[in-house]
C-alpha positions as CSV (number, residue, x, y, z in Angstrom):
1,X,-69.6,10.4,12.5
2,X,-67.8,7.7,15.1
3,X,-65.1,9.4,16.8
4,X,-63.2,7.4,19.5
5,X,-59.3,8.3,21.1
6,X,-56.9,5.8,22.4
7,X,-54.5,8.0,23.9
8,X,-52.6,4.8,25.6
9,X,-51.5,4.5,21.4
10,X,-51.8,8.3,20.7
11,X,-54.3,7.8,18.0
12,X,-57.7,9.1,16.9
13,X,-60.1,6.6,14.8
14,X,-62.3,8.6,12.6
15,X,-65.2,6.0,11.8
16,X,-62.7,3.2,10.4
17,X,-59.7,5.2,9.8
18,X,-56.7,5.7,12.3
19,X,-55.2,9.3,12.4
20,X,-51.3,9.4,14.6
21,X,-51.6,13.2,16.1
22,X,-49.9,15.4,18.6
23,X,-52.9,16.3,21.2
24,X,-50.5,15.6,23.3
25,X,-47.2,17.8,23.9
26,X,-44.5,15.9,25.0
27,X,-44.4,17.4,28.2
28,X,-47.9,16.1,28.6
29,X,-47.1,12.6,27.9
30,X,-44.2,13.1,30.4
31,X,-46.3,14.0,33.0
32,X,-48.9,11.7,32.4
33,X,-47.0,8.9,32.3
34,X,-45.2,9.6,35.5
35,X,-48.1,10.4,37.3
36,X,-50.0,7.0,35.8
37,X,-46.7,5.7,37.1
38,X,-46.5,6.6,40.9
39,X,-50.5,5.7,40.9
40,X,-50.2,2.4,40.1
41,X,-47.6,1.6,42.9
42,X,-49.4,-1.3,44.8
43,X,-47.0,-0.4,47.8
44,X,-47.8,3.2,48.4
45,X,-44.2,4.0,49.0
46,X,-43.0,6.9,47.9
47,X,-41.5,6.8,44.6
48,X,-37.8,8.2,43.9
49,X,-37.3,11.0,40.9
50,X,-34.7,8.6,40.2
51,X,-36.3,5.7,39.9
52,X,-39.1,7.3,38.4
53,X,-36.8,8.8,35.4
54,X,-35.8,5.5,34.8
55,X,-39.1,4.0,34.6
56,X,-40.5,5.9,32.5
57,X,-37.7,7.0,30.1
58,X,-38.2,11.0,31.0
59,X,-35.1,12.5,31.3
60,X,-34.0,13.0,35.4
61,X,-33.8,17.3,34.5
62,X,-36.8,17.3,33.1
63,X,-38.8,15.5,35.6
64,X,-38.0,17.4,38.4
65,X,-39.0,20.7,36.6
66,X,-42.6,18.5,36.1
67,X,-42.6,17.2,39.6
68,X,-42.4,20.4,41.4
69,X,-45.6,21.6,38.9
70,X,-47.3,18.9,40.4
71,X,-46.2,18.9,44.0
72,X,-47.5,23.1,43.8
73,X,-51.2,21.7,42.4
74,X,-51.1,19.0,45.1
75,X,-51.2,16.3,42.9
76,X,-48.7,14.6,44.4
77,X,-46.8,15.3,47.6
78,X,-42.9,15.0,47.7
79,X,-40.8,13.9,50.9
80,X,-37.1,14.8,51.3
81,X,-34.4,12.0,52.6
82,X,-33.3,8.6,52.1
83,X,-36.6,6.9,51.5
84,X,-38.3,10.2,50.0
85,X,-40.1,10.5,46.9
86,X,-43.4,11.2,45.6
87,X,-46.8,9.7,46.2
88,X,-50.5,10.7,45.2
89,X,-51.6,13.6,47.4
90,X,-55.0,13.0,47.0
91,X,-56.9,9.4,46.4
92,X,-56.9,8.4,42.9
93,X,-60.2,9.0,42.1
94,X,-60.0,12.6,42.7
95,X,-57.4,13.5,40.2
96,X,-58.5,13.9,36.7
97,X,-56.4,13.6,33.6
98,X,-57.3,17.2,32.8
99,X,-56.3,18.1,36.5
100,X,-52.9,16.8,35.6
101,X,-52.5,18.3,32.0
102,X,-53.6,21.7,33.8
103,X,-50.9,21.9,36.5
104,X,-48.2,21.6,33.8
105,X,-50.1,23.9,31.6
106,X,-50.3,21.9,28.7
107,X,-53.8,21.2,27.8
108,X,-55.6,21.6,25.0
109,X,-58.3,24.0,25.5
110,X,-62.1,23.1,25.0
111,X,-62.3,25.4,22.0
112,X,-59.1,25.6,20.8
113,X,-58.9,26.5,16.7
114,X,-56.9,23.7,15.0
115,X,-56.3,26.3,11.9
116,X,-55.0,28.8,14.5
117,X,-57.3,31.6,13.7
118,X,-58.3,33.4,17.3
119,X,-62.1,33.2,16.7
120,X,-63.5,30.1,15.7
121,X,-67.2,28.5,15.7
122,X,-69.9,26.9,14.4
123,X,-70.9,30.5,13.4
124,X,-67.6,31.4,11.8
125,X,-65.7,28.0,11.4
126,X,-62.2,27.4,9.6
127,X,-62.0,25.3,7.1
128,X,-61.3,22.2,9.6
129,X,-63.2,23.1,12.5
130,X,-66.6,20.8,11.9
131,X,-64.2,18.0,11.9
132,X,-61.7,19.3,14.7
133,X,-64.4,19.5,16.9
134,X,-65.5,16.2,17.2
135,X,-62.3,14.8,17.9
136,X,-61.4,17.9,20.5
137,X,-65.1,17.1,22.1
138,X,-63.9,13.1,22.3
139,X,-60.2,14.1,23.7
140,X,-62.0,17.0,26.6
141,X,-64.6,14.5,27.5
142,X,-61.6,11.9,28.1
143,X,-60.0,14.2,29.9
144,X,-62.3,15.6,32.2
145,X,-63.9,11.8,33.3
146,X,-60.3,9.7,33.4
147,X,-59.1,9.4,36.7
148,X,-55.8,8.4,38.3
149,X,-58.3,5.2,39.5
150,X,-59.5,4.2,36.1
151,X,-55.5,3.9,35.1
152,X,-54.8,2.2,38.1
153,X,-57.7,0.0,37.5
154,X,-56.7,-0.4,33.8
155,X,-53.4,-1.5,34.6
156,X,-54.0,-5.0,34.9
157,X,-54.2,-5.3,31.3
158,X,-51.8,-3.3,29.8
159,X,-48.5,-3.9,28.7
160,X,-47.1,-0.9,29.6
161,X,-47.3,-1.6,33.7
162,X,-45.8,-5.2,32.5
163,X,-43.1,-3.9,30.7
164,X,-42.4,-1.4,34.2
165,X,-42.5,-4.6,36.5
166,X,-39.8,-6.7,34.4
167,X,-37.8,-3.7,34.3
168,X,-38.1,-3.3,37.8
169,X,-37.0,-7.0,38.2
170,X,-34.1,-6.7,36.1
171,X,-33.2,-4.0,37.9
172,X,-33.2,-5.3,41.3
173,X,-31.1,-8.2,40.4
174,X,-28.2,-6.2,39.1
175,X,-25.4,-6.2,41.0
């Protein structure tokens, strides 16, 4: 069985067949997308909540409650005053999608039971877990090798750090 995740579209492909799922909490996405977000800064300025909330669409209350989760991991680093903010506090290639997901405490863990029973195995499997697994295996091994890098390197291509740069255009020219 072909199992591949596109978590950029938040779907799972099943040989030819696309499943829309929740692996992802919301608060996950939030943080993942504002993290992607300071990382792909070409300036290495610090980044603003503000400017951040508005960026990414996550609510400005909300943020700072996932900042500070990952200013205590030392994902990023936060500086007070007029041109404060957040940055990366370690080089891009050393923070890992999982790293991320962990400091907020919303990851899906490597054998987590999709049927919600406590115990659940090859041995003594629910009724979904042969099929769970595969997809769980795909979405661990994603996040344990995807750096902060490999979305900064990605971003070239995407829509998504398009859609930011207009935005931030836009933006600027306002009076």
């Amino acid at each position: 069985m072909k199992v591949s995740v596109d978590i950029e579209v938040c779907y799972i492909k099943i040989e030819s067949k696309k499943f829309y799922t929740m692996i992802l909490s919301q608060t996950s996405e939030y943080v993942i997308r504002a993290v992607a977000f300071i990382a792909v800064q070409t300036d290495d300025k610090p980044v603003a909540a503000k400017e951040l909330s508005k960026h990414t669409s996550i609510p400005a209350h909300y943020l700072s409650k996932v900042l500070r989760k990952l200013v205590t991991a030392n994902i990023l680093n936060a500086t007070k005053g007029h041109n404060g903010g957040f940055v990366l506090a370690r080089p891009a290639h050393k923070v890992k999608i999982i790293d991320i997901l962990s400091a907020v405490e919303s990851h899906v863990p490597a054998k987590h039971c999709i049927f919600g029973w406590r115990m659940c195995n090859s041995k003594d499997p629910c009724i979904l877990h042969h099929r769970w697994s595969a997809v769980n295996d795909a979405f661990q091994t994603w996040a344990r090798t995807t750096t902060l890098a490999d979305i900064k390197n990605d971003a070239g291509t995407s829509r998504w750090l398009t859609t930011f740069k207009e935005k931030s255009a836009t933006d600027d020219d306002a009076p």
